[in-house]
N, C-alpha and C positions, 0 to 999 in steps of 0.2 A: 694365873687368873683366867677364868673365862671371859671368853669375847661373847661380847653384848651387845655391838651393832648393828643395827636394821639395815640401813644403809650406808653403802662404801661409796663416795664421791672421787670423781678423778680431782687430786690436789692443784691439778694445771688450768685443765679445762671445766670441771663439773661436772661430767659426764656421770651418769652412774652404770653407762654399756663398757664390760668390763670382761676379762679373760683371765681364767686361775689359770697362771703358768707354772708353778706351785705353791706346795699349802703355803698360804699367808702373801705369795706375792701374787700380784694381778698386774696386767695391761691394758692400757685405755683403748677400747675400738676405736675412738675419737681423735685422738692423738697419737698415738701409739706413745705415751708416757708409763713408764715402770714403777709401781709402788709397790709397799708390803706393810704390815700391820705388826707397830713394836706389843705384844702382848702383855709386857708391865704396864706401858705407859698409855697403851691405845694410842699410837701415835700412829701417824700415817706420816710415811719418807718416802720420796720419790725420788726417780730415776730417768732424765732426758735421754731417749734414746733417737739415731736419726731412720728414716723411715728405708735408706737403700740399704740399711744393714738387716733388718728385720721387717721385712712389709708386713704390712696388714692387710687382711682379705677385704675391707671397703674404707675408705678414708671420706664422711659426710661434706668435710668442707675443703682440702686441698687435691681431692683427684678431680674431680671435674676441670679443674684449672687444668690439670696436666692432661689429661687427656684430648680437653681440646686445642692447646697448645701443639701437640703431638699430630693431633688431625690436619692444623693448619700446615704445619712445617711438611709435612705428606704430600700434603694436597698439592703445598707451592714447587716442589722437588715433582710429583706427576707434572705439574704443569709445565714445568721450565720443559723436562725432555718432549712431552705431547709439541708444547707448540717448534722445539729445535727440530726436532722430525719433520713437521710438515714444513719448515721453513726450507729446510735441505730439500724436499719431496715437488715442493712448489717450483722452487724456483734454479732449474737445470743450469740456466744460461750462469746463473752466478757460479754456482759450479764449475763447469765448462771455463769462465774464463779462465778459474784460477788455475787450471788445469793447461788450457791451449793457451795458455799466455797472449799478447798482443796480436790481434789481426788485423792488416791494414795492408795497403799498396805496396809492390815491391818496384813493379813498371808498371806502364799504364799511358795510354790515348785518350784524346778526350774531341768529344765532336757538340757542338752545340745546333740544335733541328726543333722544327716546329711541330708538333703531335699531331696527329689527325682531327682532337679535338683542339687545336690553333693554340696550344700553349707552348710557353719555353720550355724545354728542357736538354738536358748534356745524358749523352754517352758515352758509359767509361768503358772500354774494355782493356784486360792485361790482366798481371799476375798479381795474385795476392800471397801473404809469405805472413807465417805463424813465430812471431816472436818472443822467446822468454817460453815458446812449451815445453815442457815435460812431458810431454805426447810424441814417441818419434813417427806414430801413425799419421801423424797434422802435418803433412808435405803442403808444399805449396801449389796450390791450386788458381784454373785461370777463369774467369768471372767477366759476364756485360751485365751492367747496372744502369740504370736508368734513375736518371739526379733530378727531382724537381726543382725548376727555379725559383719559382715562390714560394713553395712550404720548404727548402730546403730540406728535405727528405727521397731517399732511395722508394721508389715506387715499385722496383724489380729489379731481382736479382739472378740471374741466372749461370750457370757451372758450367763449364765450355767443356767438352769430352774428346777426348782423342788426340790433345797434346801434346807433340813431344817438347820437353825442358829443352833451354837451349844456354850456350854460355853468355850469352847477348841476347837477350831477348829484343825481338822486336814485333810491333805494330802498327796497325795501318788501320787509317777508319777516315773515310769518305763519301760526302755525297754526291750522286750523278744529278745531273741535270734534269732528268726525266721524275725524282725527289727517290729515289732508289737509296739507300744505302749499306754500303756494304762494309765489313771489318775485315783485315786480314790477319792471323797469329802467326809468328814467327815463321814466315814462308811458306809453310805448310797445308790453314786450313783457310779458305774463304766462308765466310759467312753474311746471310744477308739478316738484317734486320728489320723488321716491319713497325712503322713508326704510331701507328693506328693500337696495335692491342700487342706491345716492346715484346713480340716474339723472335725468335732466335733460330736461323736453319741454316744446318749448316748443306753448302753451295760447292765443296769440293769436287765432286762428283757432279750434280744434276747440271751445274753451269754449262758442262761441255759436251753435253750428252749425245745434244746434235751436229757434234762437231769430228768426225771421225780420226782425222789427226791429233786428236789427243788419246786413243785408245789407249794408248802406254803406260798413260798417267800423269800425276803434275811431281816433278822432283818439285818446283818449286816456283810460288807465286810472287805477285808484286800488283800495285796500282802503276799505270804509266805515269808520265809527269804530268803536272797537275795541264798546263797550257797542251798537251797532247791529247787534252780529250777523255771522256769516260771508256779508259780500255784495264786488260791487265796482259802486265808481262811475264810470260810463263818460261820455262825449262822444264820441256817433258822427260821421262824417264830411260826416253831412249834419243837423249840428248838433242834435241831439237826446239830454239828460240822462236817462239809461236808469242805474236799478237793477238788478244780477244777482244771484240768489243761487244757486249752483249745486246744493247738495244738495235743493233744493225745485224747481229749474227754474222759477225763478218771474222774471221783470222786472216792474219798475215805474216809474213816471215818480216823482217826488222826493217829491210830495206823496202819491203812494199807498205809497210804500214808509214814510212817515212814520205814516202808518194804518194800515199794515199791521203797524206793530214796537207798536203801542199800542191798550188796551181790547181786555177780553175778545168784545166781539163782531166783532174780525177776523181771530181766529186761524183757522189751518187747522184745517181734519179733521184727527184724529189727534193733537191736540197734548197732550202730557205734562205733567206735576210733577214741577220740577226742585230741587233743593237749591243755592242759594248764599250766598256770605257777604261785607258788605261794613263799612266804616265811615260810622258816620252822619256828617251834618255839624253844627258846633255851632251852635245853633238861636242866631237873630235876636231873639226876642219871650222867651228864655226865661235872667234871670239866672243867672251861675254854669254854664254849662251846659259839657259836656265831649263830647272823642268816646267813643260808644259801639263794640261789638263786635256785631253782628247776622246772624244765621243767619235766613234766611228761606227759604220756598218759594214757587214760583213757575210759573207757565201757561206752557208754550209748547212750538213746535215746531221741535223740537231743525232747525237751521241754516238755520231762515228768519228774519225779521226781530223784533228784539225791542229791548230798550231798559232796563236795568239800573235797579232800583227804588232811590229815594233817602228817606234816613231824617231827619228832623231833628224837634226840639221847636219847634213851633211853632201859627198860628190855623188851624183849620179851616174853613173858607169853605164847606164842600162842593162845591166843585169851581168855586166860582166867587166873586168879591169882594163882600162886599158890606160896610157900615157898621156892621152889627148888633155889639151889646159884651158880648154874651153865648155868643160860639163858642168852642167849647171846645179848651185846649190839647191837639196831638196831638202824638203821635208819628210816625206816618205819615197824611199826609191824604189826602182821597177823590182827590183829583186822583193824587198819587200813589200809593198805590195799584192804581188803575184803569190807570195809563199803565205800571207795574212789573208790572199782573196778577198782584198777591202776592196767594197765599193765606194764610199767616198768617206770622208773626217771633217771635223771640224775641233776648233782651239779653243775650250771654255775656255771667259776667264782671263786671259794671255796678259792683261797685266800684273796678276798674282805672282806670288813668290812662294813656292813647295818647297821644304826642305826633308827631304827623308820618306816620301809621303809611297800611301800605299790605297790597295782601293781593298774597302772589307767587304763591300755589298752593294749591289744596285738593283734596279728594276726600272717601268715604264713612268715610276713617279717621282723616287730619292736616291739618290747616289749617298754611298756611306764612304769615309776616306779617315785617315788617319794621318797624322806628319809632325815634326819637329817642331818647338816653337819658334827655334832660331835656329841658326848654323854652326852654335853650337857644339861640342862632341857628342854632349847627353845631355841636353836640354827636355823641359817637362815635353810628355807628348799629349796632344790635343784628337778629339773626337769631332770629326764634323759633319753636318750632314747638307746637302744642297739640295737644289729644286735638278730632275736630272734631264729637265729640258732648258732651263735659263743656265742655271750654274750657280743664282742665288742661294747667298745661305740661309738656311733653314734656323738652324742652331749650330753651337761650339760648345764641346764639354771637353774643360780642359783638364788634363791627367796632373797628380801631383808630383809625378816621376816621369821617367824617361821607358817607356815600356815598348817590346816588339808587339805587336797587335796583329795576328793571322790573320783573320778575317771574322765578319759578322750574319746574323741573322735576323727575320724582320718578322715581327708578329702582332697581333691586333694593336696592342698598347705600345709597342716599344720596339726596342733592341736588348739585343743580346752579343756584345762582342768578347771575341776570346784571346785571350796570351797566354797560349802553354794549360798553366794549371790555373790559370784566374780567369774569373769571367767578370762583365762588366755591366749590369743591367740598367738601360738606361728608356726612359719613358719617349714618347712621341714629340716632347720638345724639348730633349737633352737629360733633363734633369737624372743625375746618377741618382737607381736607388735602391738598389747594392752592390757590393762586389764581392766574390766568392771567390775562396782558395780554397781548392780540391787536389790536397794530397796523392 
């Protein structure tokens, strides 16, 4: 029978956009549907075909879906890598940590001083130590940092050079009286610190410069003791015990710097009347006896050698032993006396009872001290502050523990007192307000 049909419709779609794939069968542009033309009946039978087996060169109604389907999944796979790249590109330090593993203190000194712009802050110098890296290049390196006490933040950090590691390490960091301070690294290197704009020089070498007994060099340095004055005690290289004291330009061999810090007839020219204050000790020879509170004055020249005057009830020998049973109980004896170069004392206070007690800080207006609350083994420790011409007190900030307390510093608002790794900031009438532990 001849075929007589004008138009072939898709049986699926309607379509009449169509493709002889041969005689008699056709497929839908449209759909991609397979038909064919039965020639008896004129029938039209179809054939569902799926599109990944057989594409078609444009699909009106399901490629655009897929296409932009395909765009977005693109786009979102560019984007994941674009922003992973700058996130690694950005940000080193996250890197770096995973890398150098933990960085924090290994040893470490801690010194708490007033800035040249009159604020708190702590200096740490010591060793820092890389843990957990996978870096064997991340040795451990020595650092002075500069700790704000109010923003609790590092305002400066600096890399100490010329090191050597040691099985013990040790350090040293003090201020002189003249507001100098200086840090020492494990024997070896002295440094000064400038409290004005926390720079760092190292003093190994320039300290001694004008000192020709040191030509040889330092095997090795030290601060002397605290009550002996702003000096250091050296071991030069061609083994020789030399005394320094920098603000007098003075050395001494061990036994002249020891004459030197004692009795009025070795002070320098020029030496002054000083005001300090300490706790006697309880006297030996005298029942019942307690610590006192003592303000005394005293000979000397401010940051050469001297030797802190000691109080206690006890015999007076005049300065030497002998059997006599009629010497009289003192207070301070000629010995002492003479070796403190005190010119007179006086007993804040004398009805009080100290137990433990220690002096953090004074000046020509407030005595700062510390002490037990009882007698105690480890009873809480108490913060106090007095008037440093009556002895009245000012305020008492009591501690909720039993804590050693070094000493303190004073600055426009407050205090700043230290134990070790904690500081204790406390306002102009006690009030604690905060306390910082510095690993």
């Amino acid at each position: 029978m001849a075929k007589n049909i004008k138009v072939i419709q898709c049986p699926k779609c309607g379509s009449t956009e169509k493709t002889e794939v041969k005689p008699d069968f056709f497929r839908c542009n449209n759909c991609n549907t397979e038909y064919y033309l039965d020639n008896d009946d004129v029938n039209i039978n179809h054939n569902y075909n799926q599109a990944q087996n057989i594409p078609a060169p444009f699909n009106t109604s399901n490629t655009p879906k897929k296409v932009i389907y395909a765009i977005l999944i693109s786009l979102i796979i560019f984007l994941f890598f674009v922003i992973k790249l700058a996130t690694c590109n950005s940000s080193p330090r996250s890197t770096n940590s995973s890398t150098l593993g933990e960085v924090r203190w290994n040893r470490s000194e801690k010194l708490a001083f007033v800035s040249g712009a009159g604020k708190p802050m702590i200096l740490i110098v010591g060793k820092k130590s890389f843990y957990g890296s996978a870096n064997k290049e991340n040795k451990d390196k020595f650092f002075a940092e500069v700790y704000d006490v109010a923003t609790e933040k590092i305002l400066k950090s600096t890399e100490l050079q010329g090191i050597s590691d040691a099985s013990s390490n040790d350090f040293q960091v003090r201020s002189f009286i003249n507001g100098d301070i200086y840090f020492i690294m494990n024997k070896t290197k002295v440094f000064k610190f400038d409290r004005t704009n926390y720079s760092v020089s190292d003093q190994t070498v320039n300290l001694f410069k004008n000192a020709p007994q040191f030509s040889a060099g330092i095997a090795s340095i030290e601060f002397v003791y605290d009550n002996y004055g702003d000096g250091f005690n050296t071991i030069t290289n061609d083994g020789n015990n030399l005394f320094y004291y920098p603000q007098v330009d003075k050395v001494y061999t061990k036994d002249e710097a020891y004459d030197a810090g004692h009795d009025m007839i070795t002070l320098l020219p020029g030496a002054q009347e000083k005001t300090a204050f300490t706790f006697s000790r309880v006297g030996r020879e005298v029942k019942n006896d307690k610590t006192h509170l003592v303000k005394y004055i005293y000979k000397t020249y401010v940051g050469g050698p001297k030797d802190d005057a000691t109080f206690e009830w006890r015999n007076n020998y005049g300065g030497k032993y002998t059997s006599a049973e009629n010497n009289k109980v003192v207070f301070l004896t000629s010995f002492a006396k003479e070796s403190g170069r005190v010119i007179s004392y006086t007993i804040m206070r004398p009805e009080r009872l100290f137990f433990k007690p220690k002096i953090l800080y004074f000046d020509n207006e407030v005595l700062l001290i510390s002490f037990n609350t009882t007698a105690a083994e480890k009873p809480p420790t108490s913060i106090q502050c007095l008037n440093a011409n009556t002895g009245a007190i000012i305020f008492t900030t009591p501690l909720s523990e039993n804590k050693y307390l070094k000493d303190g510093i004073r600055y426009k608002d407050g205090f700043v007192v230290s134990s070790y790794n904690e500081f204790y900031n406390l306002d102009s009438k006690g009030k604690l307000i905060k306390q910082l532990k510095l690993n």
